[in-house]
Structure formats: structure tokens, C-alpha cells
C-alpha positions in Angstrom: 120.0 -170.1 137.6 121.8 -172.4 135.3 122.5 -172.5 131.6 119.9 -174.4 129.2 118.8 -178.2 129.9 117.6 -180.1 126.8 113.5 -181.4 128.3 112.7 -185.1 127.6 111.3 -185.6 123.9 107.9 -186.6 123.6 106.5 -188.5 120.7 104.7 -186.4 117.8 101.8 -188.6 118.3 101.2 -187.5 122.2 101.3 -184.4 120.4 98.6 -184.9 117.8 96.3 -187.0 120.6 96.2 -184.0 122.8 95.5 -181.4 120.4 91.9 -182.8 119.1 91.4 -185.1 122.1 89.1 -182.7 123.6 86.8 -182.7 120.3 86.9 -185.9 118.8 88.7 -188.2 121.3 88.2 -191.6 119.5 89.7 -191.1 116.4 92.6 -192.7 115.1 96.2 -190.0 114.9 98.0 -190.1 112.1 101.7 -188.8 113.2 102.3 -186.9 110.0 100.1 -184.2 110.5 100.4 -180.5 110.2 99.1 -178.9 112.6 99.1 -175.0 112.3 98.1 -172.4 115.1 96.8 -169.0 113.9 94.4 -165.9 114.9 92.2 -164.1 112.7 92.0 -159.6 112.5 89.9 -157.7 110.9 92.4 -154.9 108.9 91.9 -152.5 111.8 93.5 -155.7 113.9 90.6 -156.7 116.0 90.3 -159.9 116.8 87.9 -162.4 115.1 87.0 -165.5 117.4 83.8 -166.9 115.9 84.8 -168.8 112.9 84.2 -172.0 111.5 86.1 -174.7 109.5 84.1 -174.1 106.5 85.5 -170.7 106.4 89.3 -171.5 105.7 90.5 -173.2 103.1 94.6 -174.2 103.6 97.5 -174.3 101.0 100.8 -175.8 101.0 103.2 -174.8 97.9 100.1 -173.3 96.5 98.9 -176.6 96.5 95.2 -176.7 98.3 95.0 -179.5 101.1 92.1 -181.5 102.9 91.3 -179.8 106.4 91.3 -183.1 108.5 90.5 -181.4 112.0 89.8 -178.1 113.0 89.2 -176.6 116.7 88.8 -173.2 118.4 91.7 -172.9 120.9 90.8 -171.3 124.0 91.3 -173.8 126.7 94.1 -176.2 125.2 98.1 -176.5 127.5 100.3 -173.7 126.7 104.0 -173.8 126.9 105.5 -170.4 127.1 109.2 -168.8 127.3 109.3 -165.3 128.1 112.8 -163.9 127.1 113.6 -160.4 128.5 116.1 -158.4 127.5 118.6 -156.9 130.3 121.6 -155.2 128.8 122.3 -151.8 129.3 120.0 -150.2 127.4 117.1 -151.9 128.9 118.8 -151.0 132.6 115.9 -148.6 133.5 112.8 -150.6 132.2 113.8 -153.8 134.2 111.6 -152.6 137.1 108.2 -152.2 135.2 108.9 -155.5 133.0 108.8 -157.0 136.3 105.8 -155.7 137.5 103.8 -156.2 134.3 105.2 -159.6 133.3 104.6 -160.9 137.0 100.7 -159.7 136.6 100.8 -161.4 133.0 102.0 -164.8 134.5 99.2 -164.4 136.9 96.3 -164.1 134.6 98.2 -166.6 132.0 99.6 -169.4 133.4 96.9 -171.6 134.4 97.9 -175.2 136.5 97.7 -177.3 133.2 100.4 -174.8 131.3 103.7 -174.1 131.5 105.9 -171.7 131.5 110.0 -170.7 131.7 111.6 -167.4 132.0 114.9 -166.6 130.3 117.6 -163.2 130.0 119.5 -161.9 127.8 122.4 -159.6 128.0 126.0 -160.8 127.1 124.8 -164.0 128.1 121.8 -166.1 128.1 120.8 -167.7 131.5 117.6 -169.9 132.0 116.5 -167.8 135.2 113.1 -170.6 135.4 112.6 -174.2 133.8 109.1 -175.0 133.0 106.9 -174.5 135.8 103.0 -173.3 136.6 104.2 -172.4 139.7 103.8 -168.4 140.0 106.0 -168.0 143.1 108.5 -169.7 141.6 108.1 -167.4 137.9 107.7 -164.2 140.2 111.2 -165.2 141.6 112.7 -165.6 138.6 111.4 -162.1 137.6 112.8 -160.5 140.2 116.1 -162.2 140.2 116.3 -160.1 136.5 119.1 -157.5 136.1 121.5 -155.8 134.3 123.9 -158.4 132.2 126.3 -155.7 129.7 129.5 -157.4 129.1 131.2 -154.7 129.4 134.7 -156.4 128.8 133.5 -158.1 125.8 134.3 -161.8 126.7 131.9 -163.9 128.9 130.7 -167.3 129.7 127.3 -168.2 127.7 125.9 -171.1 126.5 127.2 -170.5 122.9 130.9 -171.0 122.4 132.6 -167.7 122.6 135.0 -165.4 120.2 137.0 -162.4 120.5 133.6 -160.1 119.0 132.2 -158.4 121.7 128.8 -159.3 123.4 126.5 -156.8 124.1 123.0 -158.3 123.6 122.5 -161.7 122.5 118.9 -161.3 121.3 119.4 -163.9 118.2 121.2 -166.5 120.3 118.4 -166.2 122.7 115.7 -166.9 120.5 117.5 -170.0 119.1 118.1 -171.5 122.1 115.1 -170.8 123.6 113.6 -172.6 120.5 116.1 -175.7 119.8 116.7 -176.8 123.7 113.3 -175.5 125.5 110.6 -176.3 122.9 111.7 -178.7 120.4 109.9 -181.8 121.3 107.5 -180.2 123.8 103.6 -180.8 122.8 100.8 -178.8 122.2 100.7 -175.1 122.0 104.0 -173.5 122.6 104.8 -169.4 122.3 107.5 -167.5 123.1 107.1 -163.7 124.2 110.4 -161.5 123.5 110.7 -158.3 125.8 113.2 -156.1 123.4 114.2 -153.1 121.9 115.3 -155.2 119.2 118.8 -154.4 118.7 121.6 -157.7 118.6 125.0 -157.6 119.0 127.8 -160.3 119.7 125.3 -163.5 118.3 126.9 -166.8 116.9 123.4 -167.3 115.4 121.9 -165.3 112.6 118.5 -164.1 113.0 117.7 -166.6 109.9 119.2 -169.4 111.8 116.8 -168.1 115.0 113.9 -168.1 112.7 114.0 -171.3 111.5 114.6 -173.0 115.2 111.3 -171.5 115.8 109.6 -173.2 113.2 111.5 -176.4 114.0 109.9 -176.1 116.8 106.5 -174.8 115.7 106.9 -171.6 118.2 104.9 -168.5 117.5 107.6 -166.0 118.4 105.4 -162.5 119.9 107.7 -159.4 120.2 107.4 -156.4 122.6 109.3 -153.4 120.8 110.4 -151.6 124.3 113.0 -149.0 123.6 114.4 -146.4 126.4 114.4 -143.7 124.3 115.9 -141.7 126.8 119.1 -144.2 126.8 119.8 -143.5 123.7 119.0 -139.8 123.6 121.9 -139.4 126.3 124.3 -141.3 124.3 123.6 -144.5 126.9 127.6 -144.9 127.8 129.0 -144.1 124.9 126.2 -145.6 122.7 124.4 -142.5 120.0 122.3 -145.2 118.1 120.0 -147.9 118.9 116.3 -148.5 119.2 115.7 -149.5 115.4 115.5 -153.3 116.3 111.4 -153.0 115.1 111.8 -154.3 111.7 113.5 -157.6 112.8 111.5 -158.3 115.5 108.5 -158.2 112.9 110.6 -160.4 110.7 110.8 -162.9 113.5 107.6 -162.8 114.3 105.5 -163.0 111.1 107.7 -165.7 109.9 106.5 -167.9 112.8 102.9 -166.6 112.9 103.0 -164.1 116.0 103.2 -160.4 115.7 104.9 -157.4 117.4 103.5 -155.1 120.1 104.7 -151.8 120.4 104.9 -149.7 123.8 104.7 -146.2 123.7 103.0 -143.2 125.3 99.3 -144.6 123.8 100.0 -148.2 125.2 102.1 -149.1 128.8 103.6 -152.2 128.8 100.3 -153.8 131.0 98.3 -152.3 128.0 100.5 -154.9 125.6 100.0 -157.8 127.8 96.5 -157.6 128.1 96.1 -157.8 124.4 98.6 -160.6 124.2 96.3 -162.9 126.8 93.5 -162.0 124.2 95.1 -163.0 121.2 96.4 -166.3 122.8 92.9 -167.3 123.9 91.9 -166.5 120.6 93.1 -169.0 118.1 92.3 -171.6 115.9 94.4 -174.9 114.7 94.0 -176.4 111.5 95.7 -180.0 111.3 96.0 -181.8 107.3 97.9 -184.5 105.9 99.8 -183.3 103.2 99.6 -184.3 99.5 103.7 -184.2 99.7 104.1 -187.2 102.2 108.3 -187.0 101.0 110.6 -186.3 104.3 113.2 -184.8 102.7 113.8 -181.8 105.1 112.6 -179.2 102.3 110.9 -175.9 103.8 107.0 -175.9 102.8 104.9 -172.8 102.5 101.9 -172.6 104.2 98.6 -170.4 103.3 95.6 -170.2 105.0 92.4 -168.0 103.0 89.7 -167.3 104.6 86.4 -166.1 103.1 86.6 -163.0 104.2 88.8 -160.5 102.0 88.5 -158.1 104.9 89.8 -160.6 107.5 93.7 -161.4 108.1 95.4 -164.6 109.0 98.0 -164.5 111.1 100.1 -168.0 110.9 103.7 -169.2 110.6 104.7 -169.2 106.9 105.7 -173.0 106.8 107.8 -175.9 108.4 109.8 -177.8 107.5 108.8 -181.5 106.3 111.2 -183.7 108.4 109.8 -186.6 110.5 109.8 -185.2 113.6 108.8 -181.4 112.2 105.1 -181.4 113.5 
């Protein structure tokens, strides 16, 4: 276990050759690129996988923009961070996120991907670098457990006050984001494990956000509350469990989506529908009409044909040289 290492930066244009190198490998990369991953639902949320490039058109200020490639994504390198929450009020679900995340790895994580396993508590610790290794991410899983800061002061990687620290889910995201997938190539997720609740963060959810799209992360929340916790006042505790609405925030803003467990839908159920909807993507790469680098946040829209069907994307990025 140790705290977070900054990876190696690789160039953007590694990036852009191995995300269409598979369709049209002799073409020339142009660095500046915006390359967006996204999934298509019908309004009941089922899953659309059949499209083609004809069928979307893509926006950037409102302003429409030339589609230069366009590929299904269902085979390209993943990278993937799964942050699990672990302080107290998460104490009695550590056991089946273990089990279910271990058998999620399994069917995920294929040799070409990789993958890195963090918790969060009052600190955040870096249980797994990136590995495709499944022994070595099953370890990691069971190595998970309670982390409370119960005396309100403890070593993390983000320099620490007098405020307590309870559950550092905003920190987590950040840094998950800035030091784990800034840089990195490809596809890159990360899959929160939550009942959404923060408390003790030196970053604001907004600042958590936007390290995402800095780093062009889709950010996937499980909503897991212990309703029983919090029924029984949880040490002291008579509120909690109403973390939903910023976990949605986070994960619309950076084109993912949150998964709810409840009675209808165990915590294997949500899994299995998150391998679906990763396998079931599309990226859309342009050059934008606004070539100026001047760090400004740029909206993104993506229409498809269909008025019944739903595009799930990140909202924008932001136009710096090293953004896509």
C-alpha cells in the first residue's frame, strides 16, 4: 500500500494513433483532436450498439464540427480505477464489494487493460497501481477495510487541517483523476463504490469534476447506502445516505452515469450492466473550428437522429494543449 505515484506522461499523439489505429492505421494524427467517448439508450436506458457515423452529428459551443473519425468501441485498452468507499458507514458492505468487484475484475480486465484499486475513508491509499494482473487486484480487494478517522487528524495524501475527516470521497476522485490518469492513453474510467456522502475534503466536488475532465475520465457511480447504518444512528451518526444527487453530478458531467443498489438490483446485478455499457461505446474524434489554447472550458453536444435515443457523453474539456 502506498500513497499516490504520478505514471510517466505519454504524448497525446500515442494517444490519438492508438485510438483509430485499429480502423484506419495509415493515416496521418493530428495531436489536437477531440476525441469524445459516449454510449447511446433508448429513454427506457437500454443500450443502443448498432449505430453509425452518419447518425451523429457533434457540436462544440453550439457551434457544429466536422466528424474526422468515428469507431465502435468494443475491443480498444481500458484503464480503470475503482475507488471504494470504507468508512464507517460502509463497515458492513465491505465484504460483498469484495466479492462482486473481484468477479467484475475477472470478466473486465482483459491482459491489454489496466486497472488500479483505490480507498477511501479519512484517508486515501492506492491499495493497487495499474496492473492486469487479477491476483494481484483480488489482493488488493481483500486488503480493503474500515478507515474512520475517528480522532479527526490523519496522514493522507492531501495536506491536512484541524476539520475532521470522515470520508474523503471528493479528494478521492481528484486524485484518482490528476495523479492516476492524467497523461494515460486511450480509454480511461473510473468506477466509484459510495453512498455518496463527503466529509473532511480539501477539494470541492467542482474541483473533482474538472480533474476528471482534465483527464478525459468517465466517472461511473454505485449509490450503495447501508440503510441500516443509518437507521441505528451509525455511532452517533442520524443522517446520511443522500450522497445520490452528487454522485449524478459527477457523473453526467464527465459522461458516465450512476447505478443504484437496492432490493431490485444486488451489487453483481450493477456490475454486470456496467461491463455492458463499457463494451458498448462509440468515440467520435474532430478538429475543432476554435484551434485557440487558451485554457477556456468548451461544451460539447452530440445529436443523434434519433429523438428517442440518449447520448450519454462528458459535457466538454477544456481546450489546453495537452487536454485531449
Amino acid at each position: 500500500m502506498r500513497r499516490f505515484a504520478v505514471p510517466a506522461l505519454v504524448a497525446a499523439l500515442a494517444a490519438a494513433a492508438l485510438l483509430f489505429a485499429q480502423e484506419e492505421p495509415t493515416i496521418k494524427v493530428q495531436v489536437d483532436l477531440v476525441n469524445v467517448f459516449f454510449s447511446v439508450h433508448t429513454k427506457k436506458g437500454a443500450l443502443i450498439g448498432n449505430l453509425a457515423k452518419d447518425d451523429f452529428t457533434i457540436f462544440e459551443d453550439g457551434k457544429q464540427q466536422d466528424i474526422k473519425y468515428f469507431t465502435k468501441e468494443s475491443d480498444l485498452p481500458l484503464t480503470l480505477g475503482l475507488l471504494i468507499d470504507v468508512s464507517r458507514s460502509q463497515m458492513n458492505l465491505i465484504g460483498i464489494e469484495q466479492s462482486a468487484a473481484s468477479q467484475f475484475f475477472d470478466q473486465v480486465i482483459r491482459p491489454k487493460d489496466l486497472a488500479f484499486v483505490i480507498s477511501f475513508g479519512a484517508d486515501a491509499d492506492l491499495l493497487q497501481d495499474y496492473t492486469s494482473s487479477h491476483k494481484l487486484l483480488q489482493h488488493a480487494l481483500a486488503d480493503l477495510k474500515v478507515n474512520s478517522g475517528v480522532s479527526g487528524l490523519q496522514p493522507g495524501p492531501v495536506p491536512t487541517a484541524s476539520s475532521p475527516r470522515g470520508t474523503i470521497l471528493y479528494d478521492a476522485v481528484y486524485l484518482a483523476a490528476d495523479q492516476q490518469l492524467h497523461g494515460q492513453v486511450g480509454r480511461k474510467a473510473l468506477v466509484l463504490i459510495t453512498d455518496g456522502d463527503d466529509q473532511g475534503s480539501r477539494y470541492s466536488v467542482t474541483q473533482a469534476i474538472e480533474a476528471a475532465q482534465r483527464a478525459d475520465a468517465i466517472v461511473y457511480s454505485i449509490y450503495y447506502v447501508d440503510h441500516s447504518f443509518y437507521a441505528s444512528g451509525g455511532f452517533g451518526l442520524t443522517f446520511g445516505g443522500s450522497g445520490e444527487g452528487v454522485l449524478r453530478r459527477i457523473s453526467e458531467e464527465t459522461g458516465g452515469r450512476v447505478f443504484k443498489v437496492d432490493s431490485k438490483h444486488s451489487l453483481h446485478d450493477v456490475f454486470t450492466e456496467l461491463q455492458e455499457e463499457m463494451r458498448t461505446q462509440y468515440a467520435i474524434a474532430y478538429l475543432p473550428t476554435n484551434a485557440a489554447k487558451d485554457g477556456s472550458f468548451r461544451r460539447i453536444e452530440i445529436r443523434t437522429n434519433n429523438k428517442d435515443y440518449r447520448v450519454q457523453a462528458r459535457r466538454g474539456y477544456y481546450a489546453t494543449a495537452s487536454a485531449n
